[in-house]
Kinemage of the C-alpha trace (Angstrom):
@kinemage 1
@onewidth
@group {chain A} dominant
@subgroup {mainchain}
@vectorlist {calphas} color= white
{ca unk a 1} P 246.910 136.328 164.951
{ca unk a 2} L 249.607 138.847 164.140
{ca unk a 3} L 253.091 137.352 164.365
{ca unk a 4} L 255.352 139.457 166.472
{ca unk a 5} L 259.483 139.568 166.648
{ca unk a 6} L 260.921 140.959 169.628
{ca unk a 7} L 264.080 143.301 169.419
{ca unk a 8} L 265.993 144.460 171.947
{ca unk a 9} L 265.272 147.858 172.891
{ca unk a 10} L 267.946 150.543 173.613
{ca unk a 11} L 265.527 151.524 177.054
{ca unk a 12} L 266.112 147.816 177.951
{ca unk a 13} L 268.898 147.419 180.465
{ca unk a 14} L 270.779 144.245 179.950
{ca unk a 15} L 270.797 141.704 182.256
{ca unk a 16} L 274.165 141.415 183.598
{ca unk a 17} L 275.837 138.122 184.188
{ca unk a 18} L 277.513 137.418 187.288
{ca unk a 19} L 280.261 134.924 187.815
{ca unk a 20} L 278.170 133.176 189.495
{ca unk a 21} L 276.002 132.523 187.066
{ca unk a 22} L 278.118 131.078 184.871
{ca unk a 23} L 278.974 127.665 187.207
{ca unk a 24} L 275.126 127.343 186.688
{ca unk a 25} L 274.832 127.512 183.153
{ca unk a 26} L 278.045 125.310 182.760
{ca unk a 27} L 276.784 122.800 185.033
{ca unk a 28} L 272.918 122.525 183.299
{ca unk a 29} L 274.951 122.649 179.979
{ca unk a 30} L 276.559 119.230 180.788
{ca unk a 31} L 273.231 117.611 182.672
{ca unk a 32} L 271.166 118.511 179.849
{ca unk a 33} L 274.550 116.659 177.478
{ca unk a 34} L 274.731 113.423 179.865
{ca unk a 35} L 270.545 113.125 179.613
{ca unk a 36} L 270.954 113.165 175.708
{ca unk a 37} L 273.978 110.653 176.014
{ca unk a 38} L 271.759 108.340 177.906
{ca unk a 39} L 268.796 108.512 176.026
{ca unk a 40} L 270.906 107.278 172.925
{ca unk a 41} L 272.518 105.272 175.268
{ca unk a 42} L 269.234 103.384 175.815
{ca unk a 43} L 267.787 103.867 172.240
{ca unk a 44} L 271.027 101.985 170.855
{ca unk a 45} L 270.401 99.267 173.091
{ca unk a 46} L 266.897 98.821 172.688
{ca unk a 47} L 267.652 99.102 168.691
{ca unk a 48} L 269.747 95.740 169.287
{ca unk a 49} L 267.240 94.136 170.904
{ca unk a 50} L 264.443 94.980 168.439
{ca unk a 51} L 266.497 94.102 165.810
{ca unk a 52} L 267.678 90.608 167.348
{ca unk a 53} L 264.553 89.574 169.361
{ca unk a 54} L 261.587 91.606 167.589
{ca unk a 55} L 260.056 94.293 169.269
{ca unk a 56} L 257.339 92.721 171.078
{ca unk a 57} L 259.930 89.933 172.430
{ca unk a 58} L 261.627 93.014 173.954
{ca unk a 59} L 261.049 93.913 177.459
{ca unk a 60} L 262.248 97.268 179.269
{ca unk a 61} L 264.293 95.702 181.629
{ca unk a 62} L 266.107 93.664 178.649
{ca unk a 63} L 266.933 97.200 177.136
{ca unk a 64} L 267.866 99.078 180.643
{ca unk a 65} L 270.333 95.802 181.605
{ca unk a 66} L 271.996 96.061 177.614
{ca unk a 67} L 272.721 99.868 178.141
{ca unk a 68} L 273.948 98.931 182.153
{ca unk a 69} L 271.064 100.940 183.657
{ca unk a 70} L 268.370 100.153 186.725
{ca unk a 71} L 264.444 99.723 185.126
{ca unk a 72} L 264.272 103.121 187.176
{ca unk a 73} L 266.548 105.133 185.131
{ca unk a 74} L 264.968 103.850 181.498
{ca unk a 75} L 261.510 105.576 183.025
{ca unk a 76} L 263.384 108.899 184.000
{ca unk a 77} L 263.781 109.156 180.072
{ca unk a 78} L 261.399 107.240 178.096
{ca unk a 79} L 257.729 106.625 179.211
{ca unk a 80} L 257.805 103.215 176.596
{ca unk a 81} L 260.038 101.246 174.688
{ca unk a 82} L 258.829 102.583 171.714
{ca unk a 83} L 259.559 106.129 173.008
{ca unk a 84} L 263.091 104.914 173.462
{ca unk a 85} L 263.500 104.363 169.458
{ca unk a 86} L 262.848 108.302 168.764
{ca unk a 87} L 265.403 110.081 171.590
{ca unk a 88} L 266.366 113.039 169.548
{ca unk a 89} L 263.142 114.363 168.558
{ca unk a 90} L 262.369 116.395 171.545
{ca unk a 91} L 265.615 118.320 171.202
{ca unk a 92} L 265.001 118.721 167.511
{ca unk a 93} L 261.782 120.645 167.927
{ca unk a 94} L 263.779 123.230 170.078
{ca unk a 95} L 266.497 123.592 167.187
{ca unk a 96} L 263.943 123.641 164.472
{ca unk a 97} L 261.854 126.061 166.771
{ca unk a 98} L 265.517 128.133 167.401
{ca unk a 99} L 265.599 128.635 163.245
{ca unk a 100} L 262.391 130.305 163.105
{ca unk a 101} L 263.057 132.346 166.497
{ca unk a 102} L 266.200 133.732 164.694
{ca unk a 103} L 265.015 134.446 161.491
{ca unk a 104} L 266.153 137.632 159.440
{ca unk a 105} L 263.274 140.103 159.215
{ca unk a 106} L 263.509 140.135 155.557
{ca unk a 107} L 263.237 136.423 154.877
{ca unk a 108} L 260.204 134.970 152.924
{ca unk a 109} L 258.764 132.702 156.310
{ca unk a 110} L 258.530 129.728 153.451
{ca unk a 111} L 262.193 130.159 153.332
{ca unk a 112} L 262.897 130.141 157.189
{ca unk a 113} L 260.517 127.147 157.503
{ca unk a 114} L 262.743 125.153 154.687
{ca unk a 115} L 265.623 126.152 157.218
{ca unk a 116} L 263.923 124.790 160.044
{ca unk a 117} L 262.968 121.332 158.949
{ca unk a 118} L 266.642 120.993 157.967
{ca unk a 119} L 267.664 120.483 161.823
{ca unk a 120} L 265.435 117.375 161.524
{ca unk a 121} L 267.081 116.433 158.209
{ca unk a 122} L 270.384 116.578 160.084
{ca unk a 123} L 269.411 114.384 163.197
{ca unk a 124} L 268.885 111.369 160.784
{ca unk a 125} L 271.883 112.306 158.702
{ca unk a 126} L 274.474 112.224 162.124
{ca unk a 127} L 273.508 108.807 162.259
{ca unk a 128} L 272.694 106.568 159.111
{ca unk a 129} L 272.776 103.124 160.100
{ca unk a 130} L 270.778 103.871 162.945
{ca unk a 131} L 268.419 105.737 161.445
{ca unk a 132} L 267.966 102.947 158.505
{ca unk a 133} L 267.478 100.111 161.198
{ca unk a 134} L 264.908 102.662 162.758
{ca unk a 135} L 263.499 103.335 159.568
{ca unk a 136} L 263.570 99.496 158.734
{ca unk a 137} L 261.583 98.960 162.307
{ca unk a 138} L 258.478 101.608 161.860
{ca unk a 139} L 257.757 100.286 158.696
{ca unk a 140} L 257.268 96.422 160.481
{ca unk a 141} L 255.825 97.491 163.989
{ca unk a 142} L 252.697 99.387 164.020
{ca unk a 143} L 252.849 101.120 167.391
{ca unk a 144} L 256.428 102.517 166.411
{ca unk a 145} L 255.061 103.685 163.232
{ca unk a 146} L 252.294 105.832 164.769
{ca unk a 147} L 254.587 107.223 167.405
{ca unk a 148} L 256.441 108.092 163.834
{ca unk a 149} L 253.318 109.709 162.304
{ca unk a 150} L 252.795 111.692 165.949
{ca unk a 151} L 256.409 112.945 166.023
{ca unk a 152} L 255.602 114.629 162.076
{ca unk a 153} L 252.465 115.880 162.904
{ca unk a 154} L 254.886 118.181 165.968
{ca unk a 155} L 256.773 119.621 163.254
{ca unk a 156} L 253.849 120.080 160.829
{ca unk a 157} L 251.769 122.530 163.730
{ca unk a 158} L 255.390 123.633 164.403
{ca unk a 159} L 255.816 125.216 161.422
{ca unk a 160} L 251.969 125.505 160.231
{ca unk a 161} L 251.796 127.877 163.408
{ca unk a 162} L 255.018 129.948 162.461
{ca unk a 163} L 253.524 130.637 159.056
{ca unk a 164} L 249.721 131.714 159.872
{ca unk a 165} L 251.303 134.166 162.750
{ca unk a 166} L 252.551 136.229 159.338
{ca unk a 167} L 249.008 136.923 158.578
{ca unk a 168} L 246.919 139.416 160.772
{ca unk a 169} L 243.590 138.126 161.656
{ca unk a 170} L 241.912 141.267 161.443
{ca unk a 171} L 242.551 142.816 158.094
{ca unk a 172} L 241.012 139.034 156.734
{ca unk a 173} L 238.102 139.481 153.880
{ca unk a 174} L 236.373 137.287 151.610
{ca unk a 175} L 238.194 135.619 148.995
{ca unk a 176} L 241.464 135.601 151.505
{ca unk a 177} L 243.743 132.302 151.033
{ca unk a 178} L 246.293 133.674 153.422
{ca unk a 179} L 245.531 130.865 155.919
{ca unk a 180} L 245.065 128.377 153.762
{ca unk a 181} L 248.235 128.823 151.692
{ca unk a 182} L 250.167 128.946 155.347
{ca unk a 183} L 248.910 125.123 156.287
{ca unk a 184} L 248.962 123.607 152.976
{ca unk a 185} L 252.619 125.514 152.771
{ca unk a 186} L 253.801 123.782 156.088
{ca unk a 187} L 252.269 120.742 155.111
{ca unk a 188} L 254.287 120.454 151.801
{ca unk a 189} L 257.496 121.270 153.115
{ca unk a 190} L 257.162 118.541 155.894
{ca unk a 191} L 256.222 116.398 152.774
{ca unk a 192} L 258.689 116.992 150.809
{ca unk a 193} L 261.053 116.853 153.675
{ca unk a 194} L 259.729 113.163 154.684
{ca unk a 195} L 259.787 112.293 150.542
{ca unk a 196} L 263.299 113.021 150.177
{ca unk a 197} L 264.604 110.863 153.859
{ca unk a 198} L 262.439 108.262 153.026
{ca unk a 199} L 264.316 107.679 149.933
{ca unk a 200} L 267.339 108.473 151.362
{ca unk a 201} L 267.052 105.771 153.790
{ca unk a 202} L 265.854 103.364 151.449
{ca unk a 203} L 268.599 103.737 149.332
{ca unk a 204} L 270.865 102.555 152.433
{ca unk a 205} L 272.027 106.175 153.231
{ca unk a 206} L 273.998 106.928 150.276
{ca unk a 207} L 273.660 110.100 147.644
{ca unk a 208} L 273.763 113.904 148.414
{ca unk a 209} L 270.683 114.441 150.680
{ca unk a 210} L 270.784 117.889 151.227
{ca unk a 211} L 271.130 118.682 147.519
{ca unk a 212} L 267.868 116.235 147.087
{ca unk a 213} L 266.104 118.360 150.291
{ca unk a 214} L 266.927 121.812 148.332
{ca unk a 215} L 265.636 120.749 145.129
{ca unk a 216} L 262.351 119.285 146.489
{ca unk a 217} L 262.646 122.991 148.752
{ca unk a 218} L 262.954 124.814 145.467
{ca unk a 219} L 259.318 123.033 143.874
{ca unk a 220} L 258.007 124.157 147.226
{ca unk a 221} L 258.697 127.558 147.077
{ca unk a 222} L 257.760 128.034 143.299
{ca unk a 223} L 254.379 126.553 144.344
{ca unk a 224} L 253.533 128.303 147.279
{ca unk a 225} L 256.102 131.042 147.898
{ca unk a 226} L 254.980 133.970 145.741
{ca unk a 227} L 251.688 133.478 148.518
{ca unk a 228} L 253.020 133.949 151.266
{ca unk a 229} L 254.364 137.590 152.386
{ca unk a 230} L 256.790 137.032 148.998
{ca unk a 231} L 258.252 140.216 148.647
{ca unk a 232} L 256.298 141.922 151.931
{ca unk a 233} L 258.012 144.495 153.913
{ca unk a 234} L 257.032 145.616 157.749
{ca unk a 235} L 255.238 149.258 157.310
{ca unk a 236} L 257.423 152.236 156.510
{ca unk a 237} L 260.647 149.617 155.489
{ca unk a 238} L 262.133 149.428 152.098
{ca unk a 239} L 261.418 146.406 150.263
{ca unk a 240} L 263.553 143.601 149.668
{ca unk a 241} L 262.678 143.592 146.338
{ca unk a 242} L 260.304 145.271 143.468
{ca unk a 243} L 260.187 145.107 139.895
{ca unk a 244} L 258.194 147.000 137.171
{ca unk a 245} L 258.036 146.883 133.232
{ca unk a 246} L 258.861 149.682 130.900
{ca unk a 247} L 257.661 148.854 127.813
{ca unk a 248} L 260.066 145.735 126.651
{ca unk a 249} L 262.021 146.788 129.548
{ca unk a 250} L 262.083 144.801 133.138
{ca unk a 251} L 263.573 146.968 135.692
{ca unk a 252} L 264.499 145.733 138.510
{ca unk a 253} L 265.834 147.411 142.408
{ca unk a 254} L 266.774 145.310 145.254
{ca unk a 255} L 268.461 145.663 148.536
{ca unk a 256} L 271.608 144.274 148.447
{ca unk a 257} L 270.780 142.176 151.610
{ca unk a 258} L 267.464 140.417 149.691
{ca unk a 259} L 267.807 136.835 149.392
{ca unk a 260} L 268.571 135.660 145.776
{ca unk a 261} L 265.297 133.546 145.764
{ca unk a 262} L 263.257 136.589 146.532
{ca unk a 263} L 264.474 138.740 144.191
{ca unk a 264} L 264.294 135.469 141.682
{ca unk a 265} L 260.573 135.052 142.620
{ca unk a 266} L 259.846 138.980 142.528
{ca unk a 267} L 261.303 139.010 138.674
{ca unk a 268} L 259.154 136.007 137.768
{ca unk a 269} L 255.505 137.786 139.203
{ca unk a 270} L 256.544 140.768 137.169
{ca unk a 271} L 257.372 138.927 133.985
{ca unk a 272} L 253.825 136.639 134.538
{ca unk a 273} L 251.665 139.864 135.661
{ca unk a 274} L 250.884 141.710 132.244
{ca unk a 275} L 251.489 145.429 131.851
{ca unk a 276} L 248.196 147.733 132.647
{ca unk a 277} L 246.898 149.361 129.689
């Protein structure tokens, strides 16, 4: 599976935009706003009800009347009730999916996953008391807290998938953790990721949580990052970053676009890999 970015070509022609394709855009621009705004619409609503009824008390026509909705329009945007407690997930996959689209060809993919997760990170964060009375709710109902579990498991192919398309299937041999590295990787950062909310939440939404999310991020990367294209340049490019010893000497040459934490991680292999005889 060899991971590909597209870039524009010069021989591409650009498609041109017309005025008239502008009213278009604008106008599925502010359908696809007014869906989200009703599905948190409803998800507040049934969030009430859950928490002053219980869920299973809770019917769907109880939430569509609290958000001032037909039964009708609660199916156009939730299949279930407990659907209608996780609204923002769907659009959070995109934006998380958007990070790793957009990544800079010299980034360690480790890195650009971190990045990714983040737009999760910052769905629960726009919204602490709801997302400790959601958080309060999937640890009491069991069907909400498997549609929980199903939601993390997106994410975890999500960015399990992003990472093994940096490895090309056909120059594999034995003794090759490549693949390996790239799921356990993915699966650690979603860990760490769902370690750091969790007690985020519990602690009623208080204390710095992206500061919490990079340091867990930074035990991540010195665990798996120096296995995982650290320091790996497409053919025929410069590196981002390479180091070699000279007696008591480290010498070090990096572009001056290389991320700090790869030039960081490229120092420490050089320092841990002794000098050849």
């Amino acid at each position: 599976m060899q991971y590909v970015r597209t870039m524009p070509s010069a021989a591409n022609t650009p498609r041109t935009t017309s005025a008239s394709d502008a009213p278009e855009s604008a106008a599925g621009t502010r359908a696809a706003a007014q869906r989200l705004k009703m599905r948190r619409e409803l998800a507040a609503a049934a969030m009430e009800l859950f928490a002053a009824k219980g869920y299973e008390a809770t019917t769907v026509d109880e939430v569509a009347a609290r958000a001032g909705v037909a039964r009708r329009t609660f199916f156009r945007h939730f299949r279930s009730k407990e659907e209608a407690i996780f609204p923002d997930h769907d659009d959070t996959l995109i934006r998380a999916e958007a990070v790793l689209n957009a990544a800079p060809p010299h980034e360690n993919p480790l890195d650009t996953v971190c990045r990714g997760i983040k737009e999760v990170m910052k769905m629960y964060a726009a919204s602490p008391a709801v997302s400790i009375e959601r958080y309060r709710l999937t640890r009491e109902v069991p069907t909400l807290r498997e549609r929980e579990i199903a939601s993390v498991a997106r994410y975890e192919r999500l960015f399990t998938r992003y990472l093994l398309g940096h490895f090309d299937e056909q120059a594999h041999h034995d003794g090759d953790d490549d693949p390996l590295l790239a799921e356990v990787a993915a699966s650690a950062v979603v860990t760490a990721h769902n370690h750091v909310l969790r007690r985020w939440l519990r602690a009623g939404g208080k204390g710095e949580l992206e500061a919490q999310l990079d340091h867990a991020f930074s035990i991540v990367r010195k665990t798996f990052g120096s296995g995982i294209l650290a320091g790996r340049s497409p053919a025929g490019s410069t590196p981002v970053a390479a180091a070699r010893t000279e007696g008591e000497v480290l010498v070090t040459v990096a572009r001056t676009d290389a991320p700090l934490d790869e030039v960081m991680r490229t120092i420490e292999r050089a320092l841990r890999t002794p000098e050849a005889p």
